[in-house]
Backbone as CSV, one residue per row, in Angstrom:
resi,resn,N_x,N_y,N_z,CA_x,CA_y,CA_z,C_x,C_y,C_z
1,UNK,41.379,-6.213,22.638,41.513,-6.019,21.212,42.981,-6.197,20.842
2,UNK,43.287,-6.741,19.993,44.391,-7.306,19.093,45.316,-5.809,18.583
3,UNK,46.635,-5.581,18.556,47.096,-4.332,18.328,46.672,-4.468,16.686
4,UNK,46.393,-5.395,16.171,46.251,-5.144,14.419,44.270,-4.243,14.537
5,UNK,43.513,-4.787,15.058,42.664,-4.163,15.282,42.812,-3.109,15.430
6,UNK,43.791,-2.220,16.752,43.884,-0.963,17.040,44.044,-0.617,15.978
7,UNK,45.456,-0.970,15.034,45.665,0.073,13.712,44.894,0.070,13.029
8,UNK,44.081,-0.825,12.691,43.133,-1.073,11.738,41.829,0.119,11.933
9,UNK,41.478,0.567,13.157,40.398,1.421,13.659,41.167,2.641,13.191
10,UNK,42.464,3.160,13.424,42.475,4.099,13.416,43.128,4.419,11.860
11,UNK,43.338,3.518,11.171,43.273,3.241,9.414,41.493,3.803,8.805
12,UNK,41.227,2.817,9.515,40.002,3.196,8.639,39.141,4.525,8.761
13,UNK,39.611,5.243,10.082,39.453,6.638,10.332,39.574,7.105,9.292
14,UNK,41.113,7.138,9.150,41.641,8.279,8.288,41.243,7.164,7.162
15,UNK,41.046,6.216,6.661,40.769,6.180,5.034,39.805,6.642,4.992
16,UNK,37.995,6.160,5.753,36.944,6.845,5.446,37.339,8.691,5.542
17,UNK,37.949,9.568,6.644,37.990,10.560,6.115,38.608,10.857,4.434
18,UNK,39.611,10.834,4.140,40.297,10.913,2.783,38.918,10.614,2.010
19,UNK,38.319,9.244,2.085,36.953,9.176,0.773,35.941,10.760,0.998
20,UNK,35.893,10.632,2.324,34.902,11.682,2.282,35.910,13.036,1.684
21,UNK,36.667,13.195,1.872,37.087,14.511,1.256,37.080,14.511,-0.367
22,UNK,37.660,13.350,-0.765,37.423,13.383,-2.060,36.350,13.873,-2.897
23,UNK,35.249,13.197,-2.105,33.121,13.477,-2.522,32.986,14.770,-2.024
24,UNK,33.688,15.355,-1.159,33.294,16.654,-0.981,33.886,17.518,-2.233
25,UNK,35.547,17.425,-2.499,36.010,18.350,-3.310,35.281,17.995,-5.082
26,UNK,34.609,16.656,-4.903,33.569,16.335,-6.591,32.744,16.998,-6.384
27,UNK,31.840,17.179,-4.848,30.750,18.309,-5.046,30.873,19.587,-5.308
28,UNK,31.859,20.373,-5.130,32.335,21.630,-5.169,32.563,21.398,-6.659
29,UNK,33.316,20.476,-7.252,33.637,21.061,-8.443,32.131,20.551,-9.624
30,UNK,31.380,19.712,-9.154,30.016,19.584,-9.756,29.368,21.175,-9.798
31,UNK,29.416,21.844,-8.253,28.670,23.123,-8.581,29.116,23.798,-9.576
32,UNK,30.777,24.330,-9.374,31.827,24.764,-10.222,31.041,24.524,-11.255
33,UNK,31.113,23.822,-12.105,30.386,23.199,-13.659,28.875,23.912,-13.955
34,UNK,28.095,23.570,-12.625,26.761,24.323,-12.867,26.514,25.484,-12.587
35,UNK,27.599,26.083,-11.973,27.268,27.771,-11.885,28.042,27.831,-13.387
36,UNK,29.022,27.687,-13.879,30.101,28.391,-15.107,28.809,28.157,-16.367
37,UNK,27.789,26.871,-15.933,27.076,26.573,-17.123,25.485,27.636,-17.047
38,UNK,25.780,28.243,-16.166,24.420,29.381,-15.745,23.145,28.567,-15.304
39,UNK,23.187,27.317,-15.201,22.415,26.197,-14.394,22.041,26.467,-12.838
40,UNK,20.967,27.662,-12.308,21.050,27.810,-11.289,20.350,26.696,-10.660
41,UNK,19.613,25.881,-10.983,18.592,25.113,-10.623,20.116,23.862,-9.960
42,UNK,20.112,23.607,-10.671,21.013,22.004,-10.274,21.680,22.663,-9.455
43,UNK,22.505,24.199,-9.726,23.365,24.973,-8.595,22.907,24.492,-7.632
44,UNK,21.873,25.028,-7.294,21.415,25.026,-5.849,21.150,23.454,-5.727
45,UNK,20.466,22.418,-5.816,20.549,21.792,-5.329,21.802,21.063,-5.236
46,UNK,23.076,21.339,-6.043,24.515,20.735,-5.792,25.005,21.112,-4.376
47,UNK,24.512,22.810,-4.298,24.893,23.134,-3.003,24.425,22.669,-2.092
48,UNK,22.864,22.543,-1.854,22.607,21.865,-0.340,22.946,20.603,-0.384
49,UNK,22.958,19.590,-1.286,23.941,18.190,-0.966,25.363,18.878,-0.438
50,UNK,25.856,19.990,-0.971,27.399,19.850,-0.421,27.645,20.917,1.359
51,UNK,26.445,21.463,1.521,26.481,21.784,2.634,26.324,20.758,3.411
52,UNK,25.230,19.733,3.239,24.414,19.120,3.625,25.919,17.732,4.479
53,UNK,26.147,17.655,3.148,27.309,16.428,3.284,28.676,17.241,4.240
54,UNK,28.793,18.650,3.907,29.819,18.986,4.790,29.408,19.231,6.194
55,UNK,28.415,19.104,6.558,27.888,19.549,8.193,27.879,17.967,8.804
56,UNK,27.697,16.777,8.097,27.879,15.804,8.565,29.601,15.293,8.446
57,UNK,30.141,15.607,7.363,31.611,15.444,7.528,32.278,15.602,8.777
58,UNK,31.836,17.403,8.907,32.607,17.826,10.084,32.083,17.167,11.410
59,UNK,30.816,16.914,12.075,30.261,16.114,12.646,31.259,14.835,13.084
60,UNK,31.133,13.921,12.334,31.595,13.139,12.030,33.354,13.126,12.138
61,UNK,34.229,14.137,11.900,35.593,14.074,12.102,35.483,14.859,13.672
62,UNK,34.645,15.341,14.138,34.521,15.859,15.379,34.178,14.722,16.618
63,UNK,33.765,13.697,15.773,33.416,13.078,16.604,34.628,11.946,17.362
64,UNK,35.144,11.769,16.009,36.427,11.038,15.845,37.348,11.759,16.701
65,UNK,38.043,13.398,16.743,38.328,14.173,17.378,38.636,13.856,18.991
66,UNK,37.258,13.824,19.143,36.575,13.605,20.874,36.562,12.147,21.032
67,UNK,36.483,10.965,20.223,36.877,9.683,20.882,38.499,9.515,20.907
68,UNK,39.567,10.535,20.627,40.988,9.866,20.485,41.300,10.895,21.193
69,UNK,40.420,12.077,22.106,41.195,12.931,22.492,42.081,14.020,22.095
70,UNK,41.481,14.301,20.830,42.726,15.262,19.766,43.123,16.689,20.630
71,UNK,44.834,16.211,20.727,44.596,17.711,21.569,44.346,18.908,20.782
72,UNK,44.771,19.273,19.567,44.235,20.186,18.697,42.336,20.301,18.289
73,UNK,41.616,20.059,19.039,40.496,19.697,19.010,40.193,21.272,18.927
74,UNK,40.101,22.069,19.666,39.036,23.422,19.698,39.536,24.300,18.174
75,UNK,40.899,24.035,17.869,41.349,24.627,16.717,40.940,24.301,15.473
76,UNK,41.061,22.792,15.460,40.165,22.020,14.403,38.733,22.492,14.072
77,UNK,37.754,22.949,15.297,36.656,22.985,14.859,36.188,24.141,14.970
78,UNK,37.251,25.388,15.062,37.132,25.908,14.673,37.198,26.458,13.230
79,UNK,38.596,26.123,12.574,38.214,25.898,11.214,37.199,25.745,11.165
80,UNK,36.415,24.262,10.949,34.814,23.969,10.478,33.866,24.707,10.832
81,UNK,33.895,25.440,12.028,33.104,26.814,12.148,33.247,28.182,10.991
82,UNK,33.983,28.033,10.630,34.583,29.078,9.466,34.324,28.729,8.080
83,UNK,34.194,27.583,8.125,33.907,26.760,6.684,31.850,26.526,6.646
84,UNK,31.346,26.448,7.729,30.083,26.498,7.734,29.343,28.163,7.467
85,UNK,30.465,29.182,8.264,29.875,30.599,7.826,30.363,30.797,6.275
86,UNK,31.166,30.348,5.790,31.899,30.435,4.243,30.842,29.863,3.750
87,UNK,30.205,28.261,3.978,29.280,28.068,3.211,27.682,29.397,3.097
88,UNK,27.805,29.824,4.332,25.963,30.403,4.249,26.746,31.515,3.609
89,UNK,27.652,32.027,3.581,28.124,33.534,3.007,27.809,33.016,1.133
90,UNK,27.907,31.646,0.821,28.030,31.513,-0.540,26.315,30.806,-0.527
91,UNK,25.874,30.404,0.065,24.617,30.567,-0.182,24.062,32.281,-0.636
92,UNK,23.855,33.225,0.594,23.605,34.353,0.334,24.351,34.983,-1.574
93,UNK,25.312,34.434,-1.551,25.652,35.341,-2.745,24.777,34.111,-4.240
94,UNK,24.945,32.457,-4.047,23.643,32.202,-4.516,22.439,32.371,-4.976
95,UNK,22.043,32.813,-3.951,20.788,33.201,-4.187,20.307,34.761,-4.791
96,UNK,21.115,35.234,-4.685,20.768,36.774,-5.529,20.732,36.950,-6.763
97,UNK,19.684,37.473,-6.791,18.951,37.747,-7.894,20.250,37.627,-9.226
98,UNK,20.866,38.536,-8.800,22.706,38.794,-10.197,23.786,38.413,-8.920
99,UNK,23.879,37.503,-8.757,25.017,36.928,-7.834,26.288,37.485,-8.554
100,UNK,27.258,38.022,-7.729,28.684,38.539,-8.200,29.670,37.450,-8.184
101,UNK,30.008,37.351,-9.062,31.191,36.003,-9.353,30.959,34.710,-8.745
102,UNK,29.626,33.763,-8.912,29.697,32.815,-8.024,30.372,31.476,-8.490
103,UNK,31.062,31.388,-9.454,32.047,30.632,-9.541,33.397,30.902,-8.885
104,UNK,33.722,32.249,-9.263,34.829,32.645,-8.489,34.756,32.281,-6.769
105,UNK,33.608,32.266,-6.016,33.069,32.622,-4.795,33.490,30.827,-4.691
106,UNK,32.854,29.950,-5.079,33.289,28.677,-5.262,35.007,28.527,-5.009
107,UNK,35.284,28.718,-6.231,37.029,28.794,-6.550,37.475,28.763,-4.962
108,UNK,36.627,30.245,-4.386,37.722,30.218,-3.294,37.323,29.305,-1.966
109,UNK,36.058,28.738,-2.271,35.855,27.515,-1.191,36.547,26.704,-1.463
110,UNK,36.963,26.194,-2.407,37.950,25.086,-2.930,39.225,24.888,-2.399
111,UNK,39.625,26.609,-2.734,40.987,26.883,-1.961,41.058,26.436,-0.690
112,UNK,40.491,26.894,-0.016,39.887,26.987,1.448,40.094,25.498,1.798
113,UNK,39.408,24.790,1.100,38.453,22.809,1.898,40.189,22.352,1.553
114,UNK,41.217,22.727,-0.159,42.247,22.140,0.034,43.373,22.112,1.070
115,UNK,43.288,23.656,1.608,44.099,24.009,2.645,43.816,23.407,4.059
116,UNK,42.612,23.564,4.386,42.239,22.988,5.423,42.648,21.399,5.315
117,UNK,42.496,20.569,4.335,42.713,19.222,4.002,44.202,18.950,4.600
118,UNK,45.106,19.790,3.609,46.485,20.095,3.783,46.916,20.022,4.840
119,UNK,46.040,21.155,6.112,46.942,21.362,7.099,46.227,20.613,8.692
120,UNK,44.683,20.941,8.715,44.050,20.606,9.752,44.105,19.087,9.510
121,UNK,43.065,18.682,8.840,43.147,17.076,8.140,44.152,16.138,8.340
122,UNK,44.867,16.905,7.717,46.482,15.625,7.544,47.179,15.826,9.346
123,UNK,46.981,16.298,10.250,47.490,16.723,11.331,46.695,15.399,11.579
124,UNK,45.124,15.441,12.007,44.600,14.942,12.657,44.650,13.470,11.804
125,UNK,45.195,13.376,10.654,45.387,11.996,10.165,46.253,10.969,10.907
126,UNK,47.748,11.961,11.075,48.618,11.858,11.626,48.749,11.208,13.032
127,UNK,47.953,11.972,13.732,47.260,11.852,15.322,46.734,10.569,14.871
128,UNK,45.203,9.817,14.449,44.934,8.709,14.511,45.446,7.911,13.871
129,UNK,46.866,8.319,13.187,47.785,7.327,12.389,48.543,6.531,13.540
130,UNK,48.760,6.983,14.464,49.760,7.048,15.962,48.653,6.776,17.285
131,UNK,47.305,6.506,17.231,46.514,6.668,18.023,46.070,5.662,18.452
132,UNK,45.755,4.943,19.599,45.389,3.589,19.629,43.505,4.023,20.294
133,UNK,42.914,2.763,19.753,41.203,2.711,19.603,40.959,2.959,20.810
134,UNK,39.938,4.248,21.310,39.615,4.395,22.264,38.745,3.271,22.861
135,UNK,38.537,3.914,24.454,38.530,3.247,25.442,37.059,2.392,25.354
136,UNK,36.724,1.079,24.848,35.307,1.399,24.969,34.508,1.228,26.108
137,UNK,34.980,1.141,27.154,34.745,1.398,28.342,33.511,0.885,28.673
């Protein structure tokens, strides 16, 4: 493989991640809109697209992870272990009958997916910015 190839693989890593983060932080703020609008119906189904889409995200950057060797790998997914119990913790408050602040409860997933973006994300951007295309052996 051609070194423009290599960069090119590990470009399009990190561009497809960045798109996907983008569609994730529109789904969050789609719910945002349908919880503030008392729309529980669309709520919920905004949410399982955005669980739905974040369990394959992380998947998916895990996988990337484990083909480049990330040495920050167990830390990384751990975050996403934390972000999958954050999601069922905001399901549970969802679904109740008088849910307590579930926009607010949102708000702070938001916080959360930007920080993680910020700090885990852009690390591991970094890494396959500098990374040459694994082995395909």
């Amino acid at each position: 493989m051609s070194m423009d190839g290599i960069e090119g693989h590990a470009e399009s890593g990190v561009m497809t991640m960045e798109r996907e983060h983008a569609l994730e932080i529109r789904m969050v703020r789609e719910l945002q809109a349908a919880l503030a609008a008392g729309d529980r119906e669309a709520a919920g189904a905004l949410f399982n697209r955005l669980e739905d889409f974040s369990n394959a995200h992380f998947l998916a950057e895990q996988l990337l992870m484990r083909l480049h060797a990330y040495p920050a790998f167990a830390v990384h997914e751990e975050e996403h272990d934390r972000l999958i119990a954050e999601l069922r913790d905001l399901r549970r408050t969802l679904e109740a009958p008088e849910p307590a602040d579930p926009v607010g409860a949102v708000a702070r997933l938001e916080r959360w997916l930007y920080a993680h973006m910020e700090s885990e994300d852009r690390a591991l951007a970094d890494f396959l910015a500098q990374s040459p295309a694994p082995d395909a052996g």
